[in-house]
C-alpha positions as CSV (number, residue, x, y, z in Angstrom):
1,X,3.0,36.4,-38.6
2,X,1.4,40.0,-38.9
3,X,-1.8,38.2,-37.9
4,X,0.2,36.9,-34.7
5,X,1.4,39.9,-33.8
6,X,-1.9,41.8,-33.4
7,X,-2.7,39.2,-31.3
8,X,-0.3,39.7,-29.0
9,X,-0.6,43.3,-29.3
10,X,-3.9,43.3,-28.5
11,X,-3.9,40.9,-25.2
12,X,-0.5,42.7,-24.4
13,X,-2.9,45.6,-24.2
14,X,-5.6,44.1,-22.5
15,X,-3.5,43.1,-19.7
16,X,-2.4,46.6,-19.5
17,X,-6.2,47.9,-19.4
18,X,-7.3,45.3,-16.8
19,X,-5.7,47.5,-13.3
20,X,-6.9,50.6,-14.3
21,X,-10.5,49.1,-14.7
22,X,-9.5,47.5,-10.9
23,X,-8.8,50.8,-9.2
24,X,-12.1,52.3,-11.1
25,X,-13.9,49.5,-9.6
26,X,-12.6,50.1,-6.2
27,X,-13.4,54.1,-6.4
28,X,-16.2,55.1,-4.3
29,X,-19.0,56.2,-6.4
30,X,-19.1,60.3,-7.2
31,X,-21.5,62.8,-8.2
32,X,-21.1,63.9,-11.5
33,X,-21.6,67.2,-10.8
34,X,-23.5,69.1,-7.3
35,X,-23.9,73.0,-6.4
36,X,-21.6,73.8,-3.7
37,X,-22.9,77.3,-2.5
38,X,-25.0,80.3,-3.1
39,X,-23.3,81.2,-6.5
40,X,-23.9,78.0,-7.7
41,X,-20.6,77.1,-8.3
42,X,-20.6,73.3,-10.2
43,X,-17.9,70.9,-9.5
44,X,-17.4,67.9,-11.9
45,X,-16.3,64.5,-10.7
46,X,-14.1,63.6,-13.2
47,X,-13.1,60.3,-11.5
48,X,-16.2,58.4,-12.3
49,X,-16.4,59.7,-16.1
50,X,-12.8,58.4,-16.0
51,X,-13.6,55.1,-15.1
52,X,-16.5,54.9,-17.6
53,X,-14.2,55.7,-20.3
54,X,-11.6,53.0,-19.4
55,X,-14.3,50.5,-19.2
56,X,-15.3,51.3,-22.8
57,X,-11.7,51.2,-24.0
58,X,-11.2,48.1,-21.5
59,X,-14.4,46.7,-23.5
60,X,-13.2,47.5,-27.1
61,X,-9.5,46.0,-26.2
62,X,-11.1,42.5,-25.0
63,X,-13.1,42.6,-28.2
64,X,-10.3,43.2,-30.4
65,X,-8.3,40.9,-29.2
66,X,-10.8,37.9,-29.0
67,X,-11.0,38.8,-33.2
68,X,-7.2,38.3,-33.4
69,X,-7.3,35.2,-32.0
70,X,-9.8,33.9,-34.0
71,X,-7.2,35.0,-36.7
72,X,-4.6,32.7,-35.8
73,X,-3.0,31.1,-38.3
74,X,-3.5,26.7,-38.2
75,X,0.3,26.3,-37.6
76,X,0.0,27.8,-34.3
77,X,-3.5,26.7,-33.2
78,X,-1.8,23.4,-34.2
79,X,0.9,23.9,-31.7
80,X,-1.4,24.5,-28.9
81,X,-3.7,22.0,-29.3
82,X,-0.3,19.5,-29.6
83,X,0.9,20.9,-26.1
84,X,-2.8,20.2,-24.7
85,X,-2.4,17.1,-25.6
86,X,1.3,16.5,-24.2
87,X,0.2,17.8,-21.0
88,X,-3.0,15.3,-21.0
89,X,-0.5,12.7,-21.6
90,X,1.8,13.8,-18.8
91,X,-0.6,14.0,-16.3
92,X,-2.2,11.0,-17.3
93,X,1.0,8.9,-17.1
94,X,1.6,10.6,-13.5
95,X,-1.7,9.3,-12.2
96,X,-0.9,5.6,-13.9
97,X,2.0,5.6,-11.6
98,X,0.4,6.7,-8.4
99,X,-2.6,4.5,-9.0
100,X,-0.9,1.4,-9.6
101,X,1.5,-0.4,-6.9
102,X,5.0,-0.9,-7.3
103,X,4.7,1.2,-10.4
104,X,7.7,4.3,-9.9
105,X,8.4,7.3,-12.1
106,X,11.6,6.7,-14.1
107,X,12.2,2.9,-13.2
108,X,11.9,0.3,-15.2
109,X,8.2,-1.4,-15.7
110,X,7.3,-4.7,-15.5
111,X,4.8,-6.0,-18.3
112,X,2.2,-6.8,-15.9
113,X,2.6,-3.2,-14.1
114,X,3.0,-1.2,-17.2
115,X,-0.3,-2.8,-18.7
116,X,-2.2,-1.8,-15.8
117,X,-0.6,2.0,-15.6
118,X,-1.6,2.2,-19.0
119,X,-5.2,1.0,-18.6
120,X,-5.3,3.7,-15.7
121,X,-3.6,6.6,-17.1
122,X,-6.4,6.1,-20.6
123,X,-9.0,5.8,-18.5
124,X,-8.0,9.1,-16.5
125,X,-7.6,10.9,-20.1
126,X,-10.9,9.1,-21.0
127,X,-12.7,10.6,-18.3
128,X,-10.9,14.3,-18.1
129,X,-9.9,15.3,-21.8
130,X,-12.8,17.2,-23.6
131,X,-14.0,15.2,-26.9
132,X,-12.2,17.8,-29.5
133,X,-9.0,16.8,-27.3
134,X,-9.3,13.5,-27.7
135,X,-10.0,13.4,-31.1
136,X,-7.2,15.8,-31.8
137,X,-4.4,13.0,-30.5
138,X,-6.7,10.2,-32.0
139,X,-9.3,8.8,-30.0
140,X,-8.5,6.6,-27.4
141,X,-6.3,4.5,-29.8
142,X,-4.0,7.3,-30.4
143,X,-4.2,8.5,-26.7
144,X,-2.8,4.6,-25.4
145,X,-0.2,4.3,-28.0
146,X,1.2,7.7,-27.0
147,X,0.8,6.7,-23.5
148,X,2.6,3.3,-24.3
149,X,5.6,4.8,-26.0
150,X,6.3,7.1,-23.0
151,X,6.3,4.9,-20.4
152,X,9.4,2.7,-19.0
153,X,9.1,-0.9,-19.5
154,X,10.9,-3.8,-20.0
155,X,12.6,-5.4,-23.4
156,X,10.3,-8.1,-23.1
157,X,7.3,-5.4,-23.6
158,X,4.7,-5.1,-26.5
159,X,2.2,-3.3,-27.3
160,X,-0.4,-6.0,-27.2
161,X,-1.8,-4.7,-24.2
162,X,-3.1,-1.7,-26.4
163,X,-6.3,-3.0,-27.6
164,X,-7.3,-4.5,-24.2
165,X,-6.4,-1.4,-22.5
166,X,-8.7,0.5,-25.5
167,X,-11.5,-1.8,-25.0
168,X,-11.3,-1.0,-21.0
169,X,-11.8,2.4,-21.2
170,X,-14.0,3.2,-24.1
């Protein structure tokens, strides 16, 4: 939890770093320092040594907090990679339905329809999920049985049209 909380802290902080680094950026550039008259008076511009110095804190906040994530503990990189693949799914389903005619979000599926919105939502989250993605929710077997068990059919429906729809997109 400790670990967690430094995490936090630390992109909590970086968020807070990131405008001041903005209205550096935008500053016109100023002399450090010039003569303005015959006694040689110096004046400093402190705005540009400001903006230096938030950079450099700007750059040691980023770099802290990239090392507490790498810190996080399993349970909760577990629970991200989980909701990536939830979203995949969701997504994927929602293209399954728009690809496929006569196939409607929340009614019912006929066997026919909902083997053919599953063989197009695996093959959308085939062809988009990144490889560590889909072997996090279990290849493309474990991708079409999630994808099965979420979608509306019929009774009458089986999941025989799993290892078909597999085959299809692999």
């Amino acid at each position: 939890m400790k670990r967690f909380v430094l995490a936090a802290l630390a992109a909590a902080l970086f968020v807070v770093a990131a405008p001041v680094l903005a209205l550096a950026a935008d500053a016109a550039p100023e002399t450090v320092a010039q003569a303005t008259g015959e006694a040689t008076k110096v004046v400093w511009g402190w705005g540009s040594a400001a903006a230096s110095v938030a950079q450099a804190v700007a750059y040691v906040i980023g770099l802290a907090a990239a090392y507490a994530l790498r810190q996080l503990p399993a349970n909760i990189v577990a629970i991200f990679g989980n909701a990536r693949v939830e979203l995949l799914i969701q997504n994927a389903i929602g293209y399954g339905l728009n690809a496929v005619q006569g196939a409607v979000k929340d009614k019912t599926l006929t066997v026919d329809v909902g083997n053919e919105v599953l063989a197009k939502a695996l093959q959308y989250a085939v062809d988009n999920a990144p490889g560590w993605l889909q072997s996090w929710a279990g290849g493309p077997e474990g991708l079409a049985k999630k994808i099965w068990a979420r979608l509306n059919l019929e009774p009458a429906a089986s999941d025989e049209a799993v290892p078909a729809a597999v085959s299809q997109a692999t």
